[in-house]
C-alpha positions in Angstrom: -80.5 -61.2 37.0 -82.1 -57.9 35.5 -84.5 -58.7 32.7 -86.5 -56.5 30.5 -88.9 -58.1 27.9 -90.4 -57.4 24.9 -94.3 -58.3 24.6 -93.9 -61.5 22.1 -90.9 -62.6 24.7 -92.9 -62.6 27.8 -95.1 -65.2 26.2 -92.4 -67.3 24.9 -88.6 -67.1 25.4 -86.4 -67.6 22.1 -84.0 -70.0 22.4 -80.5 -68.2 22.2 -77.3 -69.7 21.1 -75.0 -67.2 20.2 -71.8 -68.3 21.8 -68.1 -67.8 20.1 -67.3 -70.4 16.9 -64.5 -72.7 17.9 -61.7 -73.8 15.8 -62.9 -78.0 14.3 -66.6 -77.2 15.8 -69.4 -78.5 13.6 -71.4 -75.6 12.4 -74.3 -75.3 14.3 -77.1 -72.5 12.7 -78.8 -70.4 15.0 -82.4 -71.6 16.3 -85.8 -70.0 16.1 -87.9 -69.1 19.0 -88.9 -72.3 21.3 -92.0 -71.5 23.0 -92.1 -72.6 27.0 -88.0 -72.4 27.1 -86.9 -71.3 30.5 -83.8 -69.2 31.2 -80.7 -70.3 32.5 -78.4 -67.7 34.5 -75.1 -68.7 34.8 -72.9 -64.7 34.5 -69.7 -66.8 35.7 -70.0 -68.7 32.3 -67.3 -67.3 30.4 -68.4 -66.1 26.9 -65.9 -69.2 24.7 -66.9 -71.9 27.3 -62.9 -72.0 28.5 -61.6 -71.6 32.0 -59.0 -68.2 32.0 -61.6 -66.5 29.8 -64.1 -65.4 32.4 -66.2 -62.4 33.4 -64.7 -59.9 35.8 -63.9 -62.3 39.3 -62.2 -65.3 38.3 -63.1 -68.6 40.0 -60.1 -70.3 41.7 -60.5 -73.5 39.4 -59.9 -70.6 36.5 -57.3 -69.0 37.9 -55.2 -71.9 38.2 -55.1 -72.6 34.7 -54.0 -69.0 33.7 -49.9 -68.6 33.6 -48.2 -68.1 36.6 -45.2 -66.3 37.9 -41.9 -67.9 40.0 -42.8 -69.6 43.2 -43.3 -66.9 45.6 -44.1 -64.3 42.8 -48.2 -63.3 42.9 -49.0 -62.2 39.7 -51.5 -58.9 40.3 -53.0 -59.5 36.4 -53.2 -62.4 34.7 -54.9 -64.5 31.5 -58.7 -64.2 32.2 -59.0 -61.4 34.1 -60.9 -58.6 33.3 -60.2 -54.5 35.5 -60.0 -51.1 34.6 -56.1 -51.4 35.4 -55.8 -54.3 32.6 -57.3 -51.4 30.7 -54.4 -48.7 31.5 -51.9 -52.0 31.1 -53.3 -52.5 27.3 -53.1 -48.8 26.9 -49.3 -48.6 27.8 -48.0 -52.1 25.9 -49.9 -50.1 22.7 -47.5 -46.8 23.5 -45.0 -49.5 23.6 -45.8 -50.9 20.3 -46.2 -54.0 21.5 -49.7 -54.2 20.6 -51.8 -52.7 17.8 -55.8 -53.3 19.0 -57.1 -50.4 21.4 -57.6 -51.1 24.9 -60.4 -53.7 26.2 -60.1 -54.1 29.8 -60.0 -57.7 29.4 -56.7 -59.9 29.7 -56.8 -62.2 26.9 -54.4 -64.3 24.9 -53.1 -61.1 22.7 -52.3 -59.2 25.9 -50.5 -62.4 27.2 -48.1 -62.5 24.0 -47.5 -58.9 24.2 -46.6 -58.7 28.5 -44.5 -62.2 27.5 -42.4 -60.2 25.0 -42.0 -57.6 27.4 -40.7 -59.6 30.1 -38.2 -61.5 27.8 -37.1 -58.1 26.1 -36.6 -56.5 29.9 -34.8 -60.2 31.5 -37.9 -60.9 33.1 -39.0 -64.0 33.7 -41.7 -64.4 30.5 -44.7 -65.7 31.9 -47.0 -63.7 30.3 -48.9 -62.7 33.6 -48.2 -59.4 35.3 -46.1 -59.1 38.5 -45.3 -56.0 41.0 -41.7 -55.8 39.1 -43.2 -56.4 35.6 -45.9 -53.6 36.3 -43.4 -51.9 37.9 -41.0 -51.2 34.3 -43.8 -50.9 32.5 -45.3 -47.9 33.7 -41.5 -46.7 34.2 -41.2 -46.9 30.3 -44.6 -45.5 29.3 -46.8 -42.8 30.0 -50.1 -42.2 32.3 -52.4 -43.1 29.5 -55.1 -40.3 28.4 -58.8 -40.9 27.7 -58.6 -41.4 24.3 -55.9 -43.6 25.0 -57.7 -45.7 27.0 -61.2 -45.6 25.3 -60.6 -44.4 21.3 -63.8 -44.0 19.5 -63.5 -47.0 17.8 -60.6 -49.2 16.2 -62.5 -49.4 12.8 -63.4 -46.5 10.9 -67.5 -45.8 10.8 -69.7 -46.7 7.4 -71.9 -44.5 6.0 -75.3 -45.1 7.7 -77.4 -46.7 5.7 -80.8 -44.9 4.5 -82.8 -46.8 7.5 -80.6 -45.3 9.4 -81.4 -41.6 9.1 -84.5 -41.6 11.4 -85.5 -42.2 14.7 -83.8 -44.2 17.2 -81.3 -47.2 15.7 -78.4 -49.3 16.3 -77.1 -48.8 12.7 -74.5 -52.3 12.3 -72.4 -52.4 9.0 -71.1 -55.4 8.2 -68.6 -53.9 5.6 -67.3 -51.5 8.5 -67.4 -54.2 11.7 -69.1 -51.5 13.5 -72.3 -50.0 15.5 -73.5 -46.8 15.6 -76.0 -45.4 17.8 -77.6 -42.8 16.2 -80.6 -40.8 17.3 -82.6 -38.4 14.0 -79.8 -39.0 12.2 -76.7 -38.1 14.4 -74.4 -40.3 15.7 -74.5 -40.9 19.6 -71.9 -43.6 20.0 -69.9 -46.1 17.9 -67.9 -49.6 18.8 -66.7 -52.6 17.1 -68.5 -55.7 16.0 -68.0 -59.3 15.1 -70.4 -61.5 13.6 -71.4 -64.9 12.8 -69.4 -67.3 10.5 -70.0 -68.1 6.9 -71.9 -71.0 8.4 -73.8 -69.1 10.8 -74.5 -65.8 9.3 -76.0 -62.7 11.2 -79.0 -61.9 9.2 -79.1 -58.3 7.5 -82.4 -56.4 7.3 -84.7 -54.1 9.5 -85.6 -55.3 12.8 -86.6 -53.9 16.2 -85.0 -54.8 20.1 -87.8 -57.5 21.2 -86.4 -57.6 24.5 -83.1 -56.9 26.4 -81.2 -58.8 29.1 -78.1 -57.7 31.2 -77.6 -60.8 32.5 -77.9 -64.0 30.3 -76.5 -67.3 29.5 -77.0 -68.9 26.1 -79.3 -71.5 26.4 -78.0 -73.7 23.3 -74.1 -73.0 23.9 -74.5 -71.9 27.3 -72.2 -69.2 27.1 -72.4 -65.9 28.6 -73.6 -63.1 27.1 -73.7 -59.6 29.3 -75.8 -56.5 28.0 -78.0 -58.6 25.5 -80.6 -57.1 23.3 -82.6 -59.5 20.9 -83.6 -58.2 17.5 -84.0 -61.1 15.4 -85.2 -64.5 17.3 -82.2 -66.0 19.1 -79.8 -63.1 17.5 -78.5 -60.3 20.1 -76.1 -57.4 20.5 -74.4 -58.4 23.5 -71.1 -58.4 24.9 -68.5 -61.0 24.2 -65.2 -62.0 26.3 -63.7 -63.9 24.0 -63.9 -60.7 21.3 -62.3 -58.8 23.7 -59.6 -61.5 24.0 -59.6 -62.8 20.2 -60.4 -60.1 18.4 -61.4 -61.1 14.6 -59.6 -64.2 14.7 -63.5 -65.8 16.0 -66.7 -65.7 15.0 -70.3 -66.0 16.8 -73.4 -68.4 15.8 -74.7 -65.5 14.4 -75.2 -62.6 17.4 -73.1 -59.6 17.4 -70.7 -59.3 19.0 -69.7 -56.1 21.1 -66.1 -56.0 22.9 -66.1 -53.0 24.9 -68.1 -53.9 27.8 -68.0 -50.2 29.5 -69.5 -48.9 26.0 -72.5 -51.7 25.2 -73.1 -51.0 29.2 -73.8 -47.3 28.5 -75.7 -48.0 25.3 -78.0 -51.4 26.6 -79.0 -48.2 29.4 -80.4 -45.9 26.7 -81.9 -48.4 24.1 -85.7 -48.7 24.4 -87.3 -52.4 23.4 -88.8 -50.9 20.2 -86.3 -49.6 18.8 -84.8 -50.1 15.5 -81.9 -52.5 14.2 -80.6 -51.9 10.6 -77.9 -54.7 9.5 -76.6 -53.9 6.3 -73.4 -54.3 4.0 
């Protein structure tokens, strides 16, 4: 695990619990700092808590319960998975209008759906996991994908920063938008999509600085998983969330936010400083 920590956080860890709201759950508010809490690393921990929504390597006990293919049939990319190639797959059922959200990298229930219709359109046997003859037709109907294709700037369209925004170094996070921008004096560096907490568990909006960042980390309320984590307000973080990439706006957090693109929040958690500022704003 590779930690970096603010000043405040070396003396006392916050108690995190940012994991993904689940549908019936009791609402549960996110907690204030608990001094003498001690961190618990678990990166296998998938981010919503469910085998067949994991981090890159599935476990065997999570690859079983993903969908499989005919006896005999190995499926090369299935539910829970998470590759650059499931990246290039996304990026060719979007040419083939069979899904509308840009490319994640990470084989969730939308991308299971959309390989499912494709098999039952092509007399395929509809499993929703990806086999050599499945992969096979697909890349035979679509194209090599570019690099837009495969990374676009963002699905949602970018706010106007807010005022805070304007100077010095800032993860500038509209809530109207669902999006972060990096921005450095003013100029934009990077943007990607957000999600936030629920009505119950609202991300707080104000000024705020990173207290500490963690590329590995495991929510210690929730237990969840939550890659490329930077705290700016108590338990809240920007970090990355699996089940984002696989649910899209159809979940919620306990108040973090949430970032979907892993290869993007990677790149950014490497340039943010502990220090720097967070605007969250409407």
């Amino acid at each position: 695990m590779i930690r970096t920590f603010g000043l405040a956080a070396a003396v006392a860890l916050a108690a995190t619990g940012c994991g993904p709201q689940k549908s019936g759950a009791a609402p549960a508010a996110p907690s204030s700092p608990v001094a003498g809490s001690s961190p618990a690393a678990s990166p296998s921990t998938p981010d919503d808590g469910k085998a067949g929504a994991s981090s890159p390597a599935a476990s065997p006990s999570q690859a079983s319960s993903a969908p499989s293919s005919s006896p005999g049939v190995k499926p090369i990319m299935a539910n829970g998975d998470e590759s650059e190639q499931i990246r290039e797959l996304q990026a060719r059922l979007r040419q083939l209008k069979l899904v509308s959200t840009a490319p994640t990298g990470f084989y969730g229930s939308k991308t299971t759906a959309a390989v499912k219709t494709f098999q039952s359109q092509h007399g395929l046997g509809a499993t929703g996991s990806v086999d050599e003859a499945t992969w096979q037709k697909i890349q035979g109907l679509s194209k090599k994908p570019t690099d837009d294709e495969l990374r676009p700037p963002t699905t949602n369209e970018v706010d106007a920063p807010d005022p805070r925004c304007m100077q010095g170094r800032v993860m500038c996070i509209s809530k109207e938008s669902r999006t972060l921008a990096w921005m450095i004096d003013g100029k934009v560096v990077s943007t990607m999509d957000v999600r936030f907490g629920s009505e119950n568990t609202p991300t707080r909006e104000g000024e705020f600085q990173v207290g500490w960042k963690a590329k590995e980390w495991t929510s210690t309320i929730y237990h969840t998983s939550m890659p490329y984590s930077m705290f700016f307000s108590e338990g809240q973080a920007v970090h990355y969330s699996s089940d984002f990439a696989a649910r899209g706006y159809a979940g919620a957090s306990h108040g973090c936010v949430n970032v979907r693109d892993k290869a993007k929040l990677s790149a950014l958690f490497d340039q943010v400083k502990v220090g720097d500022k967070v605007v969250v704003y409407w």
